[in-house]
C-alpha positions as MATLAB code, in Angstrom:
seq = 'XXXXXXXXXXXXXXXXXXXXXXXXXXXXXXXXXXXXXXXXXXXXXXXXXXXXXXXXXXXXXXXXXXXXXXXXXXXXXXXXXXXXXXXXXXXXXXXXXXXXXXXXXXXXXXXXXXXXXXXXXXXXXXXXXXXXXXXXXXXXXXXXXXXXXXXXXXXXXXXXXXXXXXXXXXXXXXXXXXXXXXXXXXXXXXXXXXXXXXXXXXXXXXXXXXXXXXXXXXXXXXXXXXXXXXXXXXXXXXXXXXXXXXXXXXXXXXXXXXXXXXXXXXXXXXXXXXXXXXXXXXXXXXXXXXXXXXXXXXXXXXXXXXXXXXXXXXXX';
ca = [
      17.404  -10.349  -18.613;
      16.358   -8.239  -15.703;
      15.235   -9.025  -11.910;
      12.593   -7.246  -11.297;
      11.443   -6.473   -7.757;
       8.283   -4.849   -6.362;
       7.768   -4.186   -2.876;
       4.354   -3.050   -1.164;
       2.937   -2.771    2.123;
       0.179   -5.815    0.963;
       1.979   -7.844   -1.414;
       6.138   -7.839   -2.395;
       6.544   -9.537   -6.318;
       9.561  -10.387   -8.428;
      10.003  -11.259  -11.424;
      12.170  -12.285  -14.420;
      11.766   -9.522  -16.857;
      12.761   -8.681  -21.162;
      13.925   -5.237  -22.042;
      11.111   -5.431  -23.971;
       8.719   -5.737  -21.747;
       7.637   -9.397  -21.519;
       7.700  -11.160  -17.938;
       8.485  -14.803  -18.161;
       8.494  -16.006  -14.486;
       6.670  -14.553  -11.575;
       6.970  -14.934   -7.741;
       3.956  -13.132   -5.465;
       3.549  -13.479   -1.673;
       1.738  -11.637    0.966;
       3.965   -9.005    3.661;
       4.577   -9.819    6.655;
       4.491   -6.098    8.184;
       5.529   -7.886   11.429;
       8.437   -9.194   10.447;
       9.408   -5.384    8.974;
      12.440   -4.736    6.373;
      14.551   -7.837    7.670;
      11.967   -9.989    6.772;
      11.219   -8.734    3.258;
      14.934   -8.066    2.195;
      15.228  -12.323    2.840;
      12.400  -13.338    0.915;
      14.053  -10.901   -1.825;
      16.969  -12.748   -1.479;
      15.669  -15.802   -1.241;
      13.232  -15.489   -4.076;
      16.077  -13.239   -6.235;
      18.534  -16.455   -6.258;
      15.935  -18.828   -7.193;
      15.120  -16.974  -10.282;
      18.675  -16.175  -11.475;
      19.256  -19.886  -11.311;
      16.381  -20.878  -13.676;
      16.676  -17.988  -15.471;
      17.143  -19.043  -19.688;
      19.848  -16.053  -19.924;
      22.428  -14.128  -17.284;
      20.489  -12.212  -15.656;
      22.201   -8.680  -15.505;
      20.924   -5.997  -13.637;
      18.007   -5.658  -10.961;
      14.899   -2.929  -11.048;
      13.335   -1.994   -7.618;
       9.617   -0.347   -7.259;
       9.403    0.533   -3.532;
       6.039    1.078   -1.563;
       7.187    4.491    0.545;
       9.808    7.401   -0.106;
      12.857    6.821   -2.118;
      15.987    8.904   -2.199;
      16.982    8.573   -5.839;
      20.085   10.352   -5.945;
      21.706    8.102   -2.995;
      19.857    5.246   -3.704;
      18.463    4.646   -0.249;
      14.697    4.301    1.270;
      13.625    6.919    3.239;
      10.915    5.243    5.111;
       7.655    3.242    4.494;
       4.755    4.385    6.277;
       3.517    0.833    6.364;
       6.093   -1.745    7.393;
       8.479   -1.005    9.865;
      12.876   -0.970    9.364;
      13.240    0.703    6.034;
      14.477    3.802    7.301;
      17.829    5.149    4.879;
      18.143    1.175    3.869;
      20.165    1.049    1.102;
      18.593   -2.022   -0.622;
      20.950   -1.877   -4.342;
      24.073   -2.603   -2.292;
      22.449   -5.541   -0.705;
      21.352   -7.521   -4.080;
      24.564   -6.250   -5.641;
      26.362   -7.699   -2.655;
      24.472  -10.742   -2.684;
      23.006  -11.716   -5.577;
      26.245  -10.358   -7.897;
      24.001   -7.945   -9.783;
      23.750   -3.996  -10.661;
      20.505   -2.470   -8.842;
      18.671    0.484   -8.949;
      15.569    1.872   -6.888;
      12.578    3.912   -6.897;
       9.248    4.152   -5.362;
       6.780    2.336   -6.546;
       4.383    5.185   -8.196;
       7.620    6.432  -10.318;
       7.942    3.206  -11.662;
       4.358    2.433  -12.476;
       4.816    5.940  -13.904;
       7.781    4.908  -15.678;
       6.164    1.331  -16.288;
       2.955    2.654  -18.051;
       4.930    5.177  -20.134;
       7.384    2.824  -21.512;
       4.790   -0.341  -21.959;
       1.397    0.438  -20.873;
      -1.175    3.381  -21.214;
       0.658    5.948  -21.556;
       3.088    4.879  -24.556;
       3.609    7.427  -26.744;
       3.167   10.395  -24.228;
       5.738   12.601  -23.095;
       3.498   14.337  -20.248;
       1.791   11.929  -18.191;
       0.703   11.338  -14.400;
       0.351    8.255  -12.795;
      -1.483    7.082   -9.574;
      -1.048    4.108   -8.288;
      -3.752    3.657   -5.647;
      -3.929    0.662   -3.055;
      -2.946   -0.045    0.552;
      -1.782    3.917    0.222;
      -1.425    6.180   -2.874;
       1.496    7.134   -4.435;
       2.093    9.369   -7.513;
       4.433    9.389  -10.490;
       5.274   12.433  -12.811;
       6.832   12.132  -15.923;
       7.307   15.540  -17.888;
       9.597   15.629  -21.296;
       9.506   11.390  -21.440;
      11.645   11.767  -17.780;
      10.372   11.319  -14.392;
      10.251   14.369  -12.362;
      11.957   14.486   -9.208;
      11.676   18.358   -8.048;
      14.147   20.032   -6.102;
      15.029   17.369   -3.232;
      13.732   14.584   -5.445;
      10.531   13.607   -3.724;
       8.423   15.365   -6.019;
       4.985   13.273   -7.324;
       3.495   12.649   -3.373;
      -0.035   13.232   -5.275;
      -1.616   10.635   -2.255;
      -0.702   13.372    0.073;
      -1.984   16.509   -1.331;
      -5.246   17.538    1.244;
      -8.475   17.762   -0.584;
     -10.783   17.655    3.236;
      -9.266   20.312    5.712;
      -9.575   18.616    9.354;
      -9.995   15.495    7.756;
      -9.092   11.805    8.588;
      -5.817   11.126    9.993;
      -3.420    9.850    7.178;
      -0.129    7.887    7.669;
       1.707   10.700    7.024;
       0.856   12.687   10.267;
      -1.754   15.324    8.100;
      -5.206   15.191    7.942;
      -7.674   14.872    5.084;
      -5.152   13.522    2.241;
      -5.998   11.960   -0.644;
      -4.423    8.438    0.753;
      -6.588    8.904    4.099;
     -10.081    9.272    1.868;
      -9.307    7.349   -1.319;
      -7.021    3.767   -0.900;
      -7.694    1.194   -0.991;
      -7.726    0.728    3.309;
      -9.533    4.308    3.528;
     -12.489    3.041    1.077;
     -12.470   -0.087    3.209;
     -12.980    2.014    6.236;
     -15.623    4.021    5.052;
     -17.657    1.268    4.210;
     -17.047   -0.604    7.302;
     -17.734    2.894    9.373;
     -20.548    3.502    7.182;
     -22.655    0.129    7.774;
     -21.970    0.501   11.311;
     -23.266    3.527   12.001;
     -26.251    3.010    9.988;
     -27.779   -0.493   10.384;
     -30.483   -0.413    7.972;
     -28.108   -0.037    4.791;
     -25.625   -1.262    3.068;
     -26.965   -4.532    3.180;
     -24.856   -5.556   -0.705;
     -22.120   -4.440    0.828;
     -22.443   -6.592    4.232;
     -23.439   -9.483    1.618;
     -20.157   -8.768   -0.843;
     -17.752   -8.334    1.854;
     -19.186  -11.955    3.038;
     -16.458  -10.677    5.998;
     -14.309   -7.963    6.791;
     -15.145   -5.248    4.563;
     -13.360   -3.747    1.987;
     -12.692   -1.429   -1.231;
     -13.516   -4.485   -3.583;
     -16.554   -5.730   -1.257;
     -18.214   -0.952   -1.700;
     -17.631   -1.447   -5.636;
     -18.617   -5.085   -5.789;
     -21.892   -3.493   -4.038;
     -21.652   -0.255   -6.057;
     -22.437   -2.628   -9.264;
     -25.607   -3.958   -7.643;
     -26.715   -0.712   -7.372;
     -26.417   -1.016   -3.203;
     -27.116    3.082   -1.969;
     -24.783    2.968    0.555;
     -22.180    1.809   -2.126;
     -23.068    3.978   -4.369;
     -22.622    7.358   -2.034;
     -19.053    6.241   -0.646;
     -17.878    5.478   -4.383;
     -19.103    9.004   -5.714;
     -17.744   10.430   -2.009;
     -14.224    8.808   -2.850;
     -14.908    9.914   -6.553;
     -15.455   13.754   -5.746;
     -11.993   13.725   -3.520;
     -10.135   12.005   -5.994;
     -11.441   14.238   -8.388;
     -10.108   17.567   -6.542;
      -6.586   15.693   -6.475;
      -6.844   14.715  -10.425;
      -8.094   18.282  -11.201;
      -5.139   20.027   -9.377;
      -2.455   17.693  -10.992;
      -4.144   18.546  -14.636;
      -4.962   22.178  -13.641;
      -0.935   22.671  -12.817;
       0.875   20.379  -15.252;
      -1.400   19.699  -18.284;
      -0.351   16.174  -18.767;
      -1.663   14.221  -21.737;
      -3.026   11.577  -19.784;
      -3.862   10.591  -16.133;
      -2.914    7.173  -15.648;
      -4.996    5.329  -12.706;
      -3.386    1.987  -11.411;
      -2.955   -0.371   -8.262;
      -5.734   -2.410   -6.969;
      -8.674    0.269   -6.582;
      -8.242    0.739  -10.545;
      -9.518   -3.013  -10.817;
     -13.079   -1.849   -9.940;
     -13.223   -0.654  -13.713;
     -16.011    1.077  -14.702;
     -18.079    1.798  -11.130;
     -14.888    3.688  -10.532;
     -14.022    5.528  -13.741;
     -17.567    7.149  -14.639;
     -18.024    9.088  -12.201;
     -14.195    9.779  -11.484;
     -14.025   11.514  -14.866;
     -17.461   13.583  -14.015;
     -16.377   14.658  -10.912;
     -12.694   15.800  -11.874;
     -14.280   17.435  -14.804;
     -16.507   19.595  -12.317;
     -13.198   20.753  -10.882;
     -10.986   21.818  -13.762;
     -10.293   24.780  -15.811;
     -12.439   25.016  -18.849;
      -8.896   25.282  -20.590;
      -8.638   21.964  -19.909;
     -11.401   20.023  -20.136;
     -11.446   19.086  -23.693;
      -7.912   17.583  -22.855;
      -8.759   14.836  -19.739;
      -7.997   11.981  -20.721;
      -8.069    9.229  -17.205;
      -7.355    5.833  -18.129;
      -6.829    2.538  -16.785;
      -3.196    1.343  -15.797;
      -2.437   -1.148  -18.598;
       0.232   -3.241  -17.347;
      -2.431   -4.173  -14.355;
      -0.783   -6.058  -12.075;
       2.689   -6.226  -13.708;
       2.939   -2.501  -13.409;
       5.259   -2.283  -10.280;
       7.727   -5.435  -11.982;
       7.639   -3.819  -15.427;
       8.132   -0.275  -14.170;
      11.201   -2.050  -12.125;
      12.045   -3.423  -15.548;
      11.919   -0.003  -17.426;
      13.676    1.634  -14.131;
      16.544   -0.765  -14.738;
      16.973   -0.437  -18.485;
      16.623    3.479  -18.486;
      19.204    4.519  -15.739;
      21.900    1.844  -18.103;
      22.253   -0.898  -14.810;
      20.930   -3.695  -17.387;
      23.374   -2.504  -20.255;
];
């Protein structure tokens, strides 16, 4: 049996996971990004306990998916843009400290990468890309069945490659990244910028939001057929085409694997994502896109933790 653990800047998760791929208990809660890394590694502690007590067998190794930059080779975080007190936190020796267990971690978009390969949309591939797009975006590469790290093993930051030159701000300190147009919090933006600045639209997406507006309120719209909806999806759909269309144009993966909670919208989101990254790709290529929904949904993170765990040997 594995822990598995999944940390974001919205929501944290863990989990009591199979080898296989089955999760049999489940804990989700909302982040407190006030009450930064102190308060998140004692939930994880809290929560990590509870499970290994009720778990049916031992428990023996813990996965980690991580919402920000992950130094694989010394197993520390880097940062999170998001939530504060991360910085060079080495969270294995904590749960191996106190919760008695073997742990291993990675961000969160190499182990949706590693996730979807293993269990999800992507089984069967050996060359495969995954985004994971919510609060931010993060990117996974897997090339040969093995994630790619590059040379100082931070390779797969496809949330931060520019597609808008003097574009918005992102977390990262550029401007005009993907994660600054295309998350979940930039759609959100967009649409609340957008019905502010022109009153006598976007009236489904006012109605949707029923509140503060967000990504799911601009495709809940988009559905309806709201024209305000509709130009901020195909606005987020031509950027996030660019991005798509580099990654394929450089690495020729078999498939492009969308997750996190912007992949929920479904279809509104998919059409025209395909159209538009089709516009920008080689004609080599084109006969070979292939961008499909994460599979493992919201267990992607936990079951990426899961196959994180099993393939560096901590659960043997």
């Amino acid at each position: 049996m594995i822990l598995a653990v999944d940390i974001g800047g919205t929501n944290f998760s863990l989990a009591l996971g199979t080898p296989d791929g089955r999760i049999l208990k489940r804990t989700t809660g909302s982040t407190d990004r006030s009450g930064g890394a102190a308060w998140m590694m004692e939930r994880v502690l809290e929560v990590g306990r509870r499970l290994i007590a009720s778990s049916p067998k031992v428990v023996s190794a813990c996965g980690i998916s991580f919402g920000g930059p992950v130094d694989f080779a010394s197993q520390r975080i880097v940062n999170s843009t998001h939530v504060a007190g991360w910085d060079n936190m080495a969270i294995p020796e904590t749960i191996q400290r106190d919760l008695g267990i073997p742990a291993v971690v990675d961000n969160d978009a190499n182990a949706g990468a590693l996730g979807e390969l293993t269990f999800g949309a992507g089984k069967g591939c050996r060359h495969l890309i995954y985004y994971n797009i919510g609060t931010g975006i993060g990117g996974g590469i897997i090339i040969d069945g093995e994630i790619y790290r590059g040379a100082n093993g931070n390779a797969g930051e496809l949330g931060h490659v520019p597609v808008l030159p003097d574009g918005p701000l992102c977390d990262c300190g550029n401007r005009g990244c993907l994660e600054a147009l295309c998350s979940g919090t930039a759609i959100g933006r967009r649409g609340k910028e957008a019905v502010r600045t022109q009153p006598g639209r976007g009236g489904g997406i006012r109605q949707a939001a029923g509140g503060p507006i967000t990504a799911k309120a601009v495709f809940d719209a988009a559905r309806t057929r709201d024209g305000l909806a509709l130009e901020l999806v195909d606005e987020t759909c031509r950027y996030l085409g660019m991005g798509v269309a580099a990654a394929m144009n450089a690495l020729a993966p078999e498939a492009i694997v969308i997750g996190g909670s912007v992949a929920k919208a479904g279809r509104v989101l998919f059409k025209p994502l395909r159209e538009q990254a089709d516009r920008f790709l080689m004609p080599v290529h084109r006969p070979h896109l292939r961008i499909l929904p994460a599979r493992l949904k919201g267990n992607s993170g936990l079951l990426g933790a899961v196959a994180l765990a099993a393939a560096s040997g901590a659960a043997d």
